[in-house]
C-alpha positions as CSV (number, residue, x, y, z in Angstrom):
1,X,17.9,143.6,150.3
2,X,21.2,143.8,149.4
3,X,22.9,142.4,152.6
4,X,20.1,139.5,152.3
5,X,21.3,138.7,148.9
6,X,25.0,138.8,150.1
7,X,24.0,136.5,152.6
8,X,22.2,134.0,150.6
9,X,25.6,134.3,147.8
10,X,27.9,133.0,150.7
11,X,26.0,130.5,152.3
12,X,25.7,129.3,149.0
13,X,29.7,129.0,148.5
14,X,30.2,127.9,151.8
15,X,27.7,124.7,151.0
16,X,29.7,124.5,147.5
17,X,32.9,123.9,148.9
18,X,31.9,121.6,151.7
19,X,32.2,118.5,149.5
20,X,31.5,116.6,146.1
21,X,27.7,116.6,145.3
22,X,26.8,112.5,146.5
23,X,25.0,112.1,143.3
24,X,28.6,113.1,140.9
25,X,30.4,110.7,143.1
26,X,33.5,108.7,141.3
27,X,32.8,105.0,141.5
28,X,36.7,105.1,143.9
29,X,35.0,107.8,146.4
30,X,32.6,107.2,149.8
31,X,30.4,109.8,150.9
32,X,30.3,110.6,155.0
33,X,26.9,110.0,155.9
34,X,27.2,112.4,158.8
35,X,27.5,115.6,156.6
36,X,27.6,114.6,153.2
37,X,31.4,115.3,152.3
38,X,33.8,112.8,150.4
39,X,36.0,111.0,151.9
40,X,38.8,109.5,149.9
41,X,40.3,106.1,152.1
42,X,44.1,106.6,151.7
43,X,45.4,103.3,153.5
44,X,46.6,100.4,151.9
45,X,45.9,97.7,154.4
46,X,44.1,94.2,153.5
47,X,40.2,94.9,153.4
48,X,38.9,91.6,154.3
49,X,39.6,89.5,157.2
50,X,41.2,85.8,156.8
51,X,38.9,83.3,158.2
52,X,35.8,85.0,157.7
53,X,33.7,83.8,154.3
54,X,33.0,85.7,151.4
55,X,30.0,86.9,149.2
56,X,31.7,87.5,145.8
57,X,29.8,90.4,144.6
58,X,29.8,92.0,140.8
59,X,33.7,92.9,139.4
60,X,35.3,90.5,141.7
61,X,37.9,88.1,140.4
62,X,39.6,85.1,142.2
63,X,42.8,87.3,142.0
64,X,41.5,91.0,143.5
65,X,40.2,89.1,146.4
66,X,43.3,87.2,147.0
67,X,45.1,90.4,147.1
68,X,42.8,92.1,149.5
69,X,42.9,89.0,151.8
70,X,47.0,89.0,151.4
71,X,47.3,85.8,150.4
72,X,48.2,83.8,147.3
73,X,45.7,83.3,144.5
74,X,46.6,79.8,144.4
75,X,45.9,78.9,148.3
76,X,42.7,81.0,147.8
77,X,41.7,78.3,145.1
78,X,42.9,75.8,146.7
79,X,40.6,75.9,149.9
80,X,37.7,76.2,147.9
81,X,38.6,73.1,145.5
82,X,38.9,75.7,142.5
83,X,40.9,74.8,139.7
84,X,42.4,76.9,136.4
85,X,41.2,79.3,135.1
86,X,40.0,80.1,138.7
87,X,36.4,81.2,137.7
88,X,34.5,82.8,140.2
89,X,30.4,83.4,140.4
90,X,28.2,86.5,141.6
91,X,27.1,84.9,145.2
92,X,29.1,82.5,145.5
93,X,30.8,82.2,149.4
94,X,34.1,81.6,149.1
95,X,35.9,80.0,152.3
96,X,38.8,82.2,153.4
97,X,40.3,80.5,156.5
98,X,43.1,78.1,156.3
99,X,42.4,74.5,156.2
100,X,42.5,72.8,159.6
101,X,45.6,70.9,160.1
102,X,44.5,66.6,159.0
103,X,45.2,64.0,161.5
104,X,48.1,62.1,160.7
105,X,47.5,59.1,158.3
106,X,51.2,57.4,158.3
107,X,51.5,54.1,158.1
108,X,54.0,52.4,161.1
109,X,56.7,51.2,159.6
110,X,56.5,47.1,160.3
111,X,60.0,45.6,160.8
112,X,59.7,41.6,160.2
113,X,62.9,39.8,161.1
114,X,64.4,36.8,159.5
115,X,64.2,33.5,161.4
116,X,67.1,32.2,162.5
117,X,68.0,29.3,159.9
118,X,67.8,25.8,161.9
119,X,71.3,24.1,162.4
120,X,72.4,22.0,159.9
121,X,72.0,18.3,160.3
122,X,74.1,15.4,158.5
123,X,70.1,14.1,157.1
124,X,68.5,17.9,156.0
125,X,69.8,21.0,155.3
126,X,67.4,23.6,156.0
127,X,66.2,26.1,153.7
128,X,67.5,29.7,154.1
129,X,64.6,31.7,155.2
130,X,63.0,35.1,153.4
131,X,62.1,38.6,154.8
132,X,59.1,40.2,153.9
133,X,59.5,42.9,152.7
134,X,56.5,46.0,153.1
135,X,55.3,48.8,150.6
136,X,55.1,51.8,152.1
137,X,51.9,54.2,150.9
138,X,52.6,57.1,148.9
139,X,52.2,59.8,150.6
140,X,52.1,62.2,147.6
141,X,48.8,64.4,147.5
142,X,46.9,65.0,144.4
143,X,47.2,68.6,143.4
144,X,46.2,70.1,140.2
145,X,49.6,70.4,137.2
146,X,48.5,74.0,136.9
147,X,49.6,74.1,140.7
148,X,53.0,73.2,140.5
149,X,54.2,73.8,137.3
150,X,57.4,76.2,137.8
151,X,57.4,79.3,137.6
152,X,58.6,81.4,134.2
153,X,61.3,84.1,135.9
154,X,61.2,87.9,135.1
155,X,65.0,88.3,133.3
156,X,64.2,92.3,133.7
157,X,62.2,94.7,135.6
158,X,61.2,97.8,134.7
159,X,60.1,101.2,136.6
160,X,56.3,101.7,135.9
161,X,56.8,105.5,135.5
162,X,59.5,108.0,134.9
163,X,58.5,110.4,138.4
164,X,60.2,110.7,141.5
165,X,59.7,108.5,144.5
166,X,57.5,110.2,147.2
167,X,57.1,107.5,149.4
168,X,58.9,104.3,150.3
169,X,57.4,101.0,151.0
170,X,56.7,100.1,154.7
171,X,55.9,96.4,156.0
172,X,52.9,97.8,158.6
173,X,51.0,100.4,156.7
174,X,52.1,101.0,153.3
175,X,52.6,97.9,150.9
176,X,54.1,99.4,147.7
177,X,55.7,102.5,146.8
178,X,54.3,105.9,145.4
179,X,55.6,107.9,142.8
180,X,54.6,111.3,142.0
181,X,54.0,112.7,138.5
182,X,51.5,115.0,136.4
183,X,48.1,113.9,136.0
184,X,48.1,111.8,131.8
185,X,51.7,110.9,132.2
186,X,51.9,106.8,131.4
187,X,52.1,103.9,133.4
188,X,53.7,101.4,132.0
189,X,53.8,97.3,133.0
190,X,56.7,96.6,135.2
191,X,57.1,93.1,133.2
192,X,55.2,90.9,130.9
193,X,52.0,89.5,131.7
194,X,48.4,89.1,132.4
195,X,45.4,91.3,133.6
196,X,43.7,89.5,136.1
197,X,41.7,93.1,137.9
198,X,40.6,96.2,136.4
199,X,38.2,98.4,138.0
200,X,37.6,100.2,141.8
201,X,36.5,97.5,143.8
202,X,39.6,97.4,146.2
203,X,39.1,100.3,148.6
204,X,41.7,103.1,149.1
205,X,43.4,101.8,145.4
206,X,41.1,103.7,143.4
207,X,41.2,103.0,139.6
208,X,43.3,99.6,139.9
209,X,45.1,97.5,137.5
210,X,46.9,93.9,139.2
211,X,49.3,91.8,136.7
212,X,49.9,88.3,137.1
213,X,53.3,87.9,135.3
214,X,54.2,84.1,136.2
215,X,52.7,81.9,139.3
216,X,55.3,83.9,141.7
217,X,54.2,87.6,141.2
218,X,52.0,90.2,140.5
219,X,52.2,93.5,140.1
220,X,49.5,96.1,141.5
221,X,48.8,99.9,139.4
222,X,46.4,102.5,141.8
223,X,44.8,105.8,141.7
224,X,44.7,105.8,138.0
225,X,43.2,108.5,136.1
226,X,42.0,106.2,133.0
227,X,42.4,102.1,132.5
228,X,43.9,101.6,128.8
229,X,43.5,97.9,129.4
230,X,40.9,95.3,130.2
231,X,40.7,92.0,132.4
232,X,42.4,88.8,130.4
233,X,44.5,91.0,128.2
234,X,48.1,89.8,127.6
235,X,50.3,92.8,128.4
236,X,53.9,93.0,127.5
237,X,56.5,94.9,129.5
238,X,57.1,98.4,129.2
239,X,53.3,98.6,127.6
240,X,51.2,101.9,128.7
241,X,48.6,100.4,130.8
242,X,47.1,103.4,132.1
243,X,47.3,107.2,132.6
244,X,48.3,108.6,135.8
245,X,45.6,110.6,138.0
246,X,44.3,111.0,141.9
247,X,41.4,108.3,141.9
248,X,41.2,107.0,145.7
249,X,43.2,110.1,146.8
250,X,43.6,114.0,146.9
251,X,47.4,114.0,144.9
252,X,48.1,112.9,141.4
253,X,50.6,109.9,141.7
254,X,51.3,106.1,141.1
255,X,50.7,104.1,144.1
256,X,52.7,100.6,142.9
257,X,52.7,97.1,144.4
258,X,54.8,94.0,143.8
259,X,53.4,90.6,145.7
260,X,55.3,87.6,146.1
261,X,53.0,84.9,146.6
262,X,50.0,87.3,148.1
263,X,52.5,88.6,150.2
264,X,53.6,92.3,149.8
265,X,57.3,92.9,149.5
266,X,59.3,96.1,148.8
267,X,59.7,97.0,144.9
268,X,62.9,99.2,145.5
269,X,64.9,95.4,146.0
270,X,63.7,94.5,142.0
271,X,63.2,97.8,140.3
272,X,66.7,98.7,138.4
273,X,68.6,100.9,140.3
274,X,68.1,104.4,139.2
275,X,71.3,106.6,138.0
């Protein structure tokens, strides 16, 4: 009796600490349908593929699926003929490749010569003749003002948290930097700006926050622990936007992004230099 009951106490354990119970799942973590265990996605690759359309589902914005496409907001609107304040609906398909390239619509320049003036006679003198002269067609597109309006520059960056760097930014297969700190400690906003995506619906991010601080960047806040802020809020720099935590990931740390026109770029070249 009692080696059955010893029994039955371990297999019990063993089950326990095969994986999170699927039904206590966070919103950031997938369950392996093979045996049941979590598995927390820790790349931070594009998740949709350029060319192919897409179903905007519930908690999308224009701006989150930009940035898991790797392109810029703006061109994302533009293919699909949607203008400020780039509202998006639950089904709608949104056309993701690039536009194909338009035949060209130039008008040949027409050259019209003068005619040589007749030779003057002792009766008539002739009249001096004109050239025509031709109006070329604009060629000028018409875009949107929201489009092109220059940018407002960032005078001063600042470090989203006070930890230690853990690891760097890589081109192929990491797009931001992540810094390592205690799970509650602050994460602040890199620069004044705008929420345009709070929630979990960018897989291997977890809890994400993305900025848009003028039409040139945004700024991207993962794995947090608890969103302080909400979608449309006006954020100004050095604000605590969230608290640090492991959502999307098995360490408590900051996973940060900048994006230069969708595209990711390294934060170390304009985060001050640290002393």
């Amino acid at each position: 009796m009692r080696v059955l009951l010893a029994t039955l106490v371990l297999t019990t354990w063993l089950t326990g600490c095969s994986g999170t119970d699927p039904d206590n799942l966070r919103p950031w973590e997938k369950t392996d349908q093979s045996d049941g265990n979590t598995t927390l996605t820790k790349d931070y690759g594009s998740k949709l593929e350029e060319g192919k359309p897409y179903v905007v589902v519930k908690g999308d914005t224009l701006y989150s699926i930009a940035f898991r496409l790797g392109i810029d907001f703006r061109e994302l609107a533009a293919r699909n003929g949607i203008q400020s304040p780039y509202i998006i609906k639950v089904g709608q398909t949104l056309r993701t490749a690039k536009p194909a390239p338009q035949p060209s619509t130039k008008t040949p320049k027409v050259v019209l010569k003068a005619a040589s003036p007749p030779k003057k006679t002792n009766k008539t003198a002739s009249k001096q003749s004109k050239v025509a002269s031709v109006t070329k067609p604009s060629s000028k597109s018409q875009v949107p003002s929201d489009i092109v309006n220059k940018s407002q520059p960032v005078s001063r960056w600042r470090w989203p948290s006070a930890g230690k760097v853990v690891r760097t930014y890589s081109s192929n297969r990491h797009k931001g930097i992540d810094i390592a700190g205690k799970r509650g400690d602050p994460v602040k906003a890199v620069a004044a700006g705008k929420v345009v995506y709070a929630g979990t619906g960018v897989t291997g991010y977890g809890s994400l926050l993305i900025i848009k601080h003028n039409d040139t960047y945004l700024s991207a806040y993962g794995h947090n622990e608890r969103l302080l802020v909400s979608e449309n809020m006006n954020i100004q720099a050095g604000q605590q936007i969230a608290t640090m935590g492991s959502s999307g990931t098995d360490t408590v740390k900051l996973h940060f992004e900048l994006r230069r026109r969708g595209q990711p770029i390294d934060p170390l070249t304009l985060l001050p230099r640290r002393r």
